[in-house]
N, CA, C and O atoms as a CHARMM CRD file, in Angstrom:
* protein
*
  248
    1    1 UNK  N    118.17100  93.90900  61.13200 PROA 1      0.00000
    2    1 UNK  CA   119.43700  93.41100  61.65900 PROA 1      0.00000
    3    1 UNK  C    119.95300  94.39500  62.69900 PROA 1      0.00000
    4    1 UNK  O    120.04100  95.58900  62.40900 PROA 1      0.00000
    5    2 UNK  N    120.30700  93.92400  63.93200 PROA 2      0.00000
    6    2 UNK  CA   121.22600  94.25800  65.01200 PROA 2      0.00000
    7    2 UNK  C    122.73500  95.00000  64.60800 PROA 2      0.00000
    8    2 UNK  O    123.76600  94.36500  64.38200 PROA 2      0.00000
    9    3 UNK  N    122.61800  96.31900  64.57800 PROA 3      0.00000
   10    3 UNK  CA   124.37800  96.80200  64.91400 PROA 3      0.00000
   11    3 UNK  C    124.59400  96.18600  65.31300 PROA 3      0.00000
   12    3 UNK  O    123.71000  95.67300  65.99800 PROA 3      0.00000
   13    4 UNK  N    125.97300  95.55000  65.34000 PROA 4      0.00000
   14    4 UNK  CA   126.92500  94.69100  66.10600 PROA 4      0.00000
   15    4 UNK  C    127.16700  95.93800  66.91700 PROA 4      0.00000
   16    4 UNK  O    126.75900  95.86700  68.07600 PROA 4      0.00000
   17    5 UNK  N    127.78000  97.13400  66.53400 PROA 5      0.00000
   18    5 UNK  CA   128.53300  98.11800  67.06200 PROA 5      0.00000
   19    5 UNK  C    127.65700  99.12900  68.28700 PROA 5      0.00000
   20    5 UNK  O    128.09000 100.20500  68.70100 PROA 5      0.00000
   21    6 UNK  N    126.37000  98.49600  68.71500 PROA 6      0.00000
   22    6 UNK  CA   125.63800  99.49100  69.10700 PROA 6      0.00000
   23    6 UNK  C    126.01800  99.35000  70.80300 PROA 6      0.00000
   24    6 UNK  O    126.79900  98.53000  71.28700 PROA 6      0.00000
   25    7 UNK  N    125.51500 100.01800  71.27600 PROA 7      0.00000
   26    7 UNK  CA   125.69200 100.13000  72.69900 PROA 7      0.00000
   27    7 UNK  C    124.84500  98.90400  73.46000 PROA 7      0.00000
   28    7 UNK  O    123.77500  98.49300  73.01200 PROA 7      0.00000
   29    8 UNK  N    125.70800  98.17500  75.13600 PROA 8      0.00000
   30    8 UNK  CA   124.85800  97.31500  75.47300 PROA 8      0.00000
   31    8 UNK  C    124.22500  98.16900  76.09300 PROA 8      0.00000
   32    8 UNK  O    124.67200  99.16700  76.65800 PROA 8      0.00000
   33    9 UNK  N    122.68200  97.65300  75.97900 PROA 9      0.00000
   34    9 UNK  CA   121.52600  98.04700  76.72200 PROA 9      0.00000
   35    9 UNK  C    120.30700  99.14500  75.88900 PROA 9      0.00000
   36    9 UNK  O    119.29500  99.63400  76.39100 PROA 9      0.00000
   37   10 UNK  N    120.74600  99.27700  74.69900 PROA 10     0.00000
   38   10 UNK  CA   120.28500 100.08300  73.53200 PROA 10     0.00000
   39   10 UNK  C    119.20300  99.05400  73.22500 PROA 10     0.00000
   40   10 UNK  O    119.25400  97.91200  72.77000 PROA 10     0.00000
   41   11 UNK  N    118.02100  99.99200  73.70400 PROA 11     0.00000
   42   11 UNK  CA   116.59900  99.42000  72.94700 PROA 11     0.00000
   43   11 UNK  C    116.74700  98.87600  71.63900 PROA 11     0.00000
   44   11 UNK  O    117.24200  99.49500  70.69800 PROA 11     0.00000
   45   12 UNK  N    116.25900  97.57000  71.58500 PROA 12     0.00000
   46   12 UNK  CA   115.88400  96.76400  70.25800 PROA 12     0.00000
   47   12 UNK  C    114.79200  96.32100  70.14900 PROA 12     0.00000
   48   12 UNK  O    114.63400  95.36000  70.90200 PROA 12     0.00000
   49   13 UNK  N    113.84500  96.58700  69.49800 PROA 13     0.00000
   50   13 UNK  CA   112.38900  95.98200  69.31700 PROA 13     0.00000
   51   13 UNK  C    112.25500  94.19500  68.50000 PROA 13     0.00000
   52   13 UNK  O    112.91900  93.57100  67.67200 PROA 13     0.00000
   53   14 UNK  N    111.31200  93.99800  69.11900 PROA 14     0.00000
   54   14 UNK  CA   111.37800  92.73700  68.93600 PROA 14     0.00000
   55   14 UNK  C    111.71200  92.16800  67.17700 PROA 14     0.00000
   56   14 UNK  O    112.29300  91.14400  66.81800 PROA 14     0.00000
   57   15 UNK  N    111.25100  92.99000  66.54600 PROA 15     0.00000
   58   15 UNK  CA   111.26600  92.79900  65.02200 PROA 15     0.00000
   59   15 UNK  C    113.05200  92.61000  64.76600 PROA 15     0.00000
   60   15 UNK  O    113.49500  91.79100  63.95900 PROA 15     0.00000
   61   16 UNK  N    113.85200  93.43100  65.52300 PROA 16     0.00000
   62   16 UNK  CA   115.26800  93.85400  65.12000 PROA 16     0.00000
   63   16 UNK  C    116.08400  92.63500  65.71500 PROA 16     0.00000
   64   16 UNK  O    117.16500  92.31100  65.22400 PROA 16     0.00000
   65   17 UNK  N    115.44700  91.88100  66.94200 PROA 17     0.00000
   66   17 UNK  CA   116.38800  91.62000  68.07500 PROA 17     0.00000
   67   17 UNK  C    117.09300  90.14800  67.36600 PROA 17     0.00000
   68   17 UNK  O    116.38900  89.47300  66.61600 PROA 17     0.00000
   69   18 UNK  N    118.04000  89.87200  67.56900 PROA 18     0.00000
   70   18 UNK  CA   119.18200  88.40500  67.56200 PROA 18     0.00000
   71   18 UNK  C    118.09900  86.85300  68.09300 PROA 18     0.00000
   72   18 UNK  O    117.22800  86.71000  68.95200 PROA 18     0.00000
   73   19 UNK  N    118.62700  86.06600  67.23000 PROA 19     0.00000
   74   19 UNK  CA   118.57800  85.12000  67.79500 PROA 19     0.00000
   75   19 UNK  C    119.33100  84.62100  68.64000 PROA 19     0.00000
   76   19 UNK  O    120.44900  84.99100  68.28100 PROA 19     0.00000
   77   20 UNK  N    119.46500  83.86000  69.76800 PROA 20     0.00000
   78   20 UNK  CA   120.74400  82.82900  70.35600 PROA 20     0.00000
   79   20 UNK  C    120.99700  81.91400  69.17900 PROA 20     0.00000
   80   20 UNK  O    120.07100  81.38300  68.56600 PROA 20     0.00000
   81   21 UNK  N    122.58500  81.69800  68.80400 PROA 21     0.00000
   82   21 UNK  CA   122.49200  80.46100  67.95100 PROA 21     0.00000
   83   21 UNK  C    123.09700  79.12800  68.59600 PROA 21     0.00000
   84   21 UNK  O    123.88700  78.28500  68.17000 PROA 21     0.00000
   85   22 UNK  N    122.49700  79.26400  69.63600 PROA 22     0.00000
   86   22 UNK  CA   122.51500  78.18100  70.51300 PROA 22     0.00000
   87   22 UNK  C    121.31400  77.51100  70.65400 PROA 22     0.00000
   88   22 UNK  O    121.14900  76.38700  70.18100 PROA 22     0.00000
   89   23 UNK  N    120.14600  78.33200  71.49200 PROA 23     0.00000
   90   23 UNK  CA   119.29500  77.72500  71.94200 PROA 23     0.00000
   91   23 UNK  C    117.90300  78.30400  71.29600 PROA 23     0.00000
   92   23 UNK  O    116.77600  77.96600  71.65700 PROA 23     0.00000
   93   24 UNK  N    118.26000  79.37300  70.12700 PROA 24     0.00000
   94   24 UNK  CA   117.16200  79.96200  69.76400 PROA 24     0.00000
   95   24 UNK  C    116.22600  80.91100  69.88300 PROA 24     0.00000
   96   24 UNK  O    115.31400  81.27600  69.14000 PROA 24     0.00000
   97   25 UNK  N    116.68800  81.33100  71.18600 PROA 25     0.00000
   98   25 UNK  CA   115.57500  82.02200  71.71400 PROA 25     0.00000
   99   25 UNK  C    116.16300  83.84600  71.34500 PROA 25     0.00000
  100   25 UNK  O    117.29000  84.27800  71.10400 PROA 25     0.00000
  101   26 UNK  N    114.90900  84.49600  71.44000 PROA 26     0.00000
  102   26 UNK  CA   114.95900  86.04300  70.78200 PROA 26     0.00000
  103   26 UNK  C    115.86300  86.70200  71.91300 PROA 26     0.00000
  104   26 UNK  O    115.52200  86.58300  73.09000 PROA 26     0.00000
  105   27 UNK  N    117.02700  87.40300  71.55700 PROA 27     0.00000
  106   27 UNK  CA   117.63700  88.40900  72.50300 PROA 27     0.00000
  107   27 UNK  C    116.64800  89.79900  72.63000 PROA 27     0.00000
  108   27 UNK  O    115.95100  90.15600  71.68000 PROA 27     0.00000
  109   28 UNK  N    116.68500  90.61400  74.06900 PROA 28     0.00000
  110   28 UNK  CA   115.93000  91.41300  74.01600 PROA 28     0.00000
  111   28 UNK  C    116.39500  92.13600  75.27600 PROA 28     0.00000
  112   28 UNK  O    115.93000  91.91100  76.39300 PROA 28     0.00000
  113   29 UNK  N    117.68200  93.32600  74.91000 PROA 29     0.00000
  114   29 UNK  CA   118.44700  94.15300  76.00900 PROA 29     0.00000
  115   29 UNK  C    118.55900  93.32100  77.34300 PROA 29     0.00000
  116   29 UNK  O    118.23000  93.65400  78.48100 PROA 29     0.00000
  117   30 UNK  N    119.18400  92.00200  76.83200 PROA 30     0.00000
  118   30 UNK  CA   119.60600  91.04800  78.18500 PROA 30     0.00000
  119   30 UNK  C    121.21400  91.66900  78.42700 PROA 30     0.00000
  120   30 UNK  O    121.89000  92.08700  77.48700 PROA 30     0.00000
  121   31 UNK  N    121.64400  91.65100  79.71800 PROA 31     0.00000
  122   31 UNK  CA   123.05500  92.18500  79.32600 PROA 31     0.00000
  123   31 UNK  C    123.97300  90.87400  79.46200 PROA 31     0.00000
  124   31 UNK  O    125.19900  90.98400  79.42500 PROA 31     0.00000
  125   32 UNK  N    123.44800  89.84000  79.59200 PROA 32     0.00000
  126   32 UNK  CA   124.14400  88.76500  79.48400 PROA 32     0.00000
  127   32 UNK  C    124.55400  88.34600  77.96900 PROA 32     0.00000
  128   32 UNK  O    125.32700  87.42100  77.72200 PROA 32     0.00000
  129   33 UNK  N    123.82700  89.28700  76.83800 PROA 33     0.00000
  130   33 UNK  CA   124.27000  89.08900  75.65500 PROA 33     0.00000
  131   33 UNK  C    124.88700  89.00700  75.21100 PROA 33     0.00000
  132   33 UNK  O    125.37800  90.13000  75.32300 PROA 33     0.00000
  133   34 UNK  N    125.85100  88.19900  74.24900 PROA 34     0.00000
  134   34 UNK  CA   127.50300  87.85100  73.59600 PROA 34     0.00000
  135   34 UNK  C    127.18800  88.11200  72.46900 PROA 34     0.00000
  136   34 UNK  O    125.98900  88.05800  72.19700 PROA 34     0.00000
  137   35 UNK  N    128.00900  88.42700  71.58400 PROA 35     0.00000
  138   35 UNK  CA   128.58100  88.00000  70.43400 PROA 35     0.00000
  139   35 UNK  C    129.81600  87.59700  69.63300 PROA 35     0.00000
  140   35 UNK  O    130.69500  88.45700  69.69000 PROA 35     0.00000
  141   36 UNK  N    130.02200  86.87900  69.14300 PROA 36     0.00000
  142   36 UNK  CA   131.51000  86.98700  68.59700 PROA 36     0.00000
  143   36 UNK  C    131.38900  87.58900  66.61900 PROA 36     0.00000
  144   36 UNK  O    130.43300  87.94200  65.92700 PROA 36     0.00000
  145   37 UNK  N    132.52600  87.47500  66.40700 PROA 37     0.00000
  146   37 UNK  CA   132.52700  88.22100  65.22000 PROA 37     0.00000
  147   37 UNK  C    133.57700  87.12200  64.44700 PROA 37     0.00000
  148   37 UNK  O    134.13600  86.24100  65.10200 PROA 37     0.00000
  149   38 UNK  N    133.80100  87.28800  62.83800 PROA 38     0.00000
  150   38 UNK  CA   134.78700  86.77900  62.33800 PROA 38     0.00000
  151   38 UNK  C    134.97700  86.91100  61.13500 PROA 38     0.00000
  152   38 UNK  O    134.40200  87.95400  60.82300 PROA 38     0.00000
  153   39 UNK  N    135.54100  86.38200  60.08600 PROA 39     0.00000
  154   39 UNK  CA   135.60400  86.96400  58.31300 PROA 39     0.00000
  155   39 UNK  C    135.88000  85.55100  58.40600 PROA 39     0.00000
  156   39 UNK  O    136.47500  84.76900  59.14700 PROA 39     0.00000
  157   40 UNK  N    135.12000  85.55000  57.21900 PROA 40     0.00000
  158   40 UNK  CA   134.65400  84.21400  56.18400 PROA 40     0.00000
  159   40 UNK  C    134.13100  84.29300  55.09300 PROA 40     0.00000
  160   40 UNK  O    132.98500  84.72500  54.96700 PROA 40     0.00000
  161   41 UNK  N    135.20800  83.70300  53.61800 PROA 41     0.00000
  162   41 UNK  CA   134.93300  84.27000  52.57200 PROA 41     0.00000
  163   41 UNK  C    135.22900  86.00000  52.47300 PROA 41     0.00000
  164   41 UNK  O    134.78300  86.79600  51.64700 PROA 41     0.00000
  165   42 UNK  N    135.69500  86.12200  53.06400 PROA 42     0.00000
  166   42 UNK  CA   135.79600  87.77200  52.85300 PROA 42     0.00000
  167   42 UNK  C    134.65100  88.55400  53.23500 PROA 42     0.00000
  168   42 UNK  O    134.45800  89.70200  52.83600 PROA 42     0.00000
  169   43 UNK  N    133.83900  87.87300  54.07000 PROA 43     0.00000
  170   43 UNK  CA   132.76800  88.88000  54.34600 PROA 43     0.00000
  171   43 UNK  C    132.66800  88.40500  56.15200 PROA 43     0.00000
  172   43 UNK  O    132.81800  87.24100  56.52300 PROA 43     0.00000
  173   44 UNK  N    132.40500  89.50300  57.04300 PROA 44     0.00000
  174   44 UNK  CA   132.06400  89.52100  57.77200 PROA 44     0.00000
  175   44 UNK  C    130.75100  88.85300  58.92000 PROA 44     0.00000
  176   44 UNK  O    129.61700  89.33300  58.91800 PROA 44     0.00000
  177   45 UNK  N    131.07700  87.93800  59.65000 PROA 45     0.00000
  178   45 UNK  CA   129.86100  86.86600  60.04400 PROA 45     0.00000
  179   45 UNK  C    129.85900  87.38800  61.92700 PROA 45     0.00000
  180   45 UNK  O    130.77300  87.93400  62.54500 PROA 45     0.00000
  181   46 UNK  N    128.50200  86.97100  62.42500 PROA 46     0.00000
  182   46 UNK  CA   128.23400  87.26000  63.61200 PROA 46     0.00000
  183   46 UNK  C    127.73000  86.26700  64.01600 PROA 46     0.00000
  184   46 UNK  O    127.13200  85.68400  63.11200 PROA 46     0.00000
  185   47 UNK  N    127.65600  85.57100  65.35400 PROA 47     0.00000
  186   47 UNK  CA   126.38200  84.41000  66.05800 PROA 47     0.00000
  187   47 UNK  C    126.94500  85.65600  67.37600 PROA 47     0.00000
  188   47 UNK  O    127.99900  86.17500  67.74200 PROA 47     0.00000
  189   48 UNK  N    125.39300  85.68600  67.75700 PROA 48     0.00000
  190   48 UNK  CA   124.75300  86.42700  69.50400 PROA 48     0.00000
  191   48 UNK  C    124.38700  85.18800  70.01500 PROA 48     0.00000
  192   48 UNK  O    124.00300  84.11100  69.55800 PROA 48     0.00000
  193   49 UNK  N    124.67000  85.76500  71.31900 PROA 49     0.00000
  194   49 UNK  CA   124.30800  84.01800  72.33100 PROA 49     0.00000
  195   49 UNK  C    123.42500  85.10200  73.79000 PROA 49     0.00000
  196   49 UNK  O    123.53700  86.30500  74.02700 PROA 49     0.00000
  197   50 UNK  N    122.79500  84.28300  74.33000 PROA 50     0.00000
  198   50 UNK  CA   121.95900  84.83700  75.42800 PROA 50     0.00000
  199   50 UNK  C    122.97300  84.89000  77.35200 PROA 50     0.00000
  200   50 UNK  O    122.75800  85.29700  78.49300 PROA 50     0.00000
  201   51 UNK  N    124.03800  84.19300  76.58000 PROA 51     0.00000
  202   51 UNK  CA   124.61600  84.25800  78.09100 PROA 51     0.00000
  203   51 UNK  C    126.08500  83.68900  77.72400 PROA 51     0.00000
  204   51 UNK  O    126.09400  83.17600  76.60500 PROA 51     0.00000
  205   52 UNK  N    127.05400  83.66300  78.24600 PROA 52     0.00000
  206   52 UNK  CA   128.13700  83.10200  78.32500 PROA 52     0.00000
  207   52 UNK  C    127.99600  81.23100  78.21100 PROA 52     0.00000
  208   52 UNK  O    128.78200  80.56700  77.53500 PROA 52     0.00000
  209   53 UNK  N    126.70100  80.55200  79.11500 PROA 53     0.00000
  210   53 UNK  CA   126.90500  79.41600  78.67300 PROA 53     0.00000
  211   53 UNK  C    126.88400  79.01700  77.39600 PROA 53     0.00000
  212   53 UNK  O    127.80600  78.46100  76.79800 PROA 53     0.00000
  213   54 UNK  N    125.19000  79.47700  76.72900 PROA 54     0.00000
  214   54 UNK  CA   125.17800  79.74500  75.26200 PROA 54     0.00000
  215   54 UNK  C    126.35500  79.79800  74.39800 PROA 54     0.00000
  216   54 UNK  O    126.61400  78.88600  73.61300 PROA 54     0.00000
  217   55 UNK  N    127.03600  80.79000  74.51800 PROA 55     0.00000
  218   55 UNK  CA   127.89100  80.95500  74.03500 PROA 55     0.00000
  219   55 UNK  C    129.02700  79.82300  74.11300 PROA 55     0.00000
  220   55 UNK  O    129.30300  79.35000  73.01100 PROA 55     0.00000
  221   56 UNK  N    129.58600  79.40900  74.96900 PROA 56     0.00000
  222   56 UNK  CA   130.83200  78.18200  75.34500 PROA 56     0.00000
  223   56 UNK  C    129.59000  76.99600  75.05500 PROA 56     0.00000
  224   56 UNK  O    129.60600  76.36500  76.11200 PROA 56     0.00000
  225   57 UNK  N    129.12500  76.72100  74.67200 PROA 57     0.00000
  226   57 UNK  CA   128.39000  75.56100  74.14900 PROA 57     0.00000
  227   57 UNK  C    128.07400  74.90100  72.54400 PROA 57     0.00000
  228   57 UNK  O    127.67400  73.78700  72.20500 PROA 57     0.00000
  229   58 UNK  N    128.56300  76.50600  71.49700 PROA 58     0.00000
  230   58 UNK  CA   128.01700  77.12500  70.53800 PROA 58     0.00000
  231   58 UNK  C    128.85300  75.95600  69.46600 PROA 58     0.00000
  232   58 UNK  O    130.00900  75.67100  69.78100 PROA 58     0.00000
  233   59 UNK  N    128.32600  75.38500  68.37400 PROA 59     0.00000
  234   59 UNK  CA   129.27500  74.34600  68.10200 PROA 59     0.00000
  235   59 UNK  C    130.36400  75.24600  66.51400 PROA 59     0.00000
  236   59 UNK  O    131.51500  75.05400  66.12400 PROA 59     0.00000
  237   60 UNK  N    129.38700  76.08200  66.08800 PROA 60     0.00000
  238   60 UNK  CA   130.09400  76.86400  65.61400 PROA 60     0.00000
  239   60 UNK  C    129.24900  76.86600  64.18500 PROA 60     0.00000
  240   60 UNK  O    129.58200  77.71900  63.36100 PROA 60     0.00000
  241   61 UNK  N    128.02500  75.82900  63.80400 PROA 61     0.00000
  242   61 UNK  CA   127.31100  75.69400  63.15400 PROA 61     0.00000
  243   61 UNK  C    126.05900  76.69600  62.96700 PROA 61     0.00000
  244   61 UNK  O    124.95700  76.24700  63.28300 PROA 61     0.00000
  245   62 UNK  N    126.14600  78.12400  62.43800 PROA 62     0.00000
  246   62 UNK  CA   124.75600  78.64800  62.55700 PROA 62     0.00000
  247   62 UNK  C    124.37700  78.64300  61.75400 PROA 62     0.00000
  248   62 UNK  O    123.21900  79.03700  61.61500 PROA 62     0.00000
Protein backbone atom coordinates (compact mmCIF):
# COMPACT_ATOMS: atom_id res chain seq x y z
CA UNK A 1 0.00 0.00 0.00
CA UNK A 2 0.83 3.64 -1.09
CA UNK A 3 1.53 6.40 1.79
CA UNK A 4 -1.08 8.66 1.15
CA UNK A 5 1.36 11.11 2.96
CA UNK A 6 4.40 10.54 0.75
CA UNK A 7 5.90 13.00 -1.48
CA UNK A 8 4.66 13.64 -5.27
CA UNK A 9 7.14 12.10 -7.44
CA UNK A 10 8.54 9.51 -4.76
CA UNK A 11 9.49 6.28 -6.49
CA UNK A 12 6.82 3.52 -6.24
CA UNK A 13 7.48 0.17 -7.67
CA UNK A 14 5.09 -1.44 -9.51
CA UNK A 15 4.11 -4.02 -6.73
CA UNK A 16 3.22 -0.79 -4.31
CA UNK A 17 1.63 1.52 -6.98
CA UNK A 18 -2.50 2.66 -6.83
CA UNK A 19 -4.95 1.75 -8.92
CA UNK A 20 -7.17 4.57 -10.82
CA UNK A 21 -10.63 3.88 -9.41
CA UNK A 22 -11.87 5.11 -12.37
CA UNK A 23 -10.40 3.55 -15.20
CA UNK A 24 -8.14 0.99 -13.58
CA UNK A 25 -5.13 1.45 -14.74
CA UNK A 26 -1.70 1.15 -12.38
CA UNK A 27 -0.44 4.69 -11.12
CA UNK A 28 3.30 4.96 -11.55
CA UNK A 29 5.03 8.63 -10.38
CA UNK A 30 2.48 10.30 -12.90
CA UNK A 31 2.19 13.81 -11.45
CA UNK A 32 -1.16 14.08 -12.73
CA UNK A 33 -2.00 11.77 -9.77
CA UNK A 34 -5.08 12.62 -7.31
CA UNK A 35 -6.31 11.41 -4.45
CA UNK A 36 -9.00 12.22 -2.19
CA UNK A 37 -9.35 11.03 1.33
CA UNK A 38 -12.39 10.59 3.79
CA UNK A 39 -13.71 8.64 7.16
CA UNK A 40 -16.20 6.05 6.85
CA UNK A 41 -17.28 3.95 9.60
CA UNK A 42 -14.62 5.43 11.56
CA UNK A 43 -11.90 4.35 9.55
CA UNK A 44 -10.09 6.15 7.07
CA UNK A 45 -10.72 5.47 3.05
CA UNK A 46 -8.66 6.63 -0.11
CA UNK A 47 -9.57 6.29 -4.18
CA UNK A 48 -6.17 7.68 -6.45
CA UNK A 49 -7.23 8.71 -9.89
CA UNK A 50 -4.62 9.11 -12.85
CA UNK A 51 -5.58 12.68 -13.73
CA UNK A 52 -8.09 15.23 -12.74
CA UNK A 53 -10.56 13.85 -15.42
CA UNK A 54 -10.44 10.44 -13.67
CA UNK A 55 -10.98 11.89 -10.86
CA UNK A 56 -14.30 14.39 -11.72
CA UNK A 57 -15.75 11.32 -13.37
CA UNK A 58 -15.25 9.01 -10.19
CA UNK A 59 -18.84 7.86 -9.21
CA UNK A 60 -17.77 7.34 -5.78
CA UNK A 61 -18.18 3.48 -5.97
CA UNK A 62 -14.68 1.75 -5.34
Amino acid sequence: MVDPTSDVGEDVSPEDAPTCATCGEQILNERTHRVITWIEDDAVQSAHFCDERCRMNWDGDS
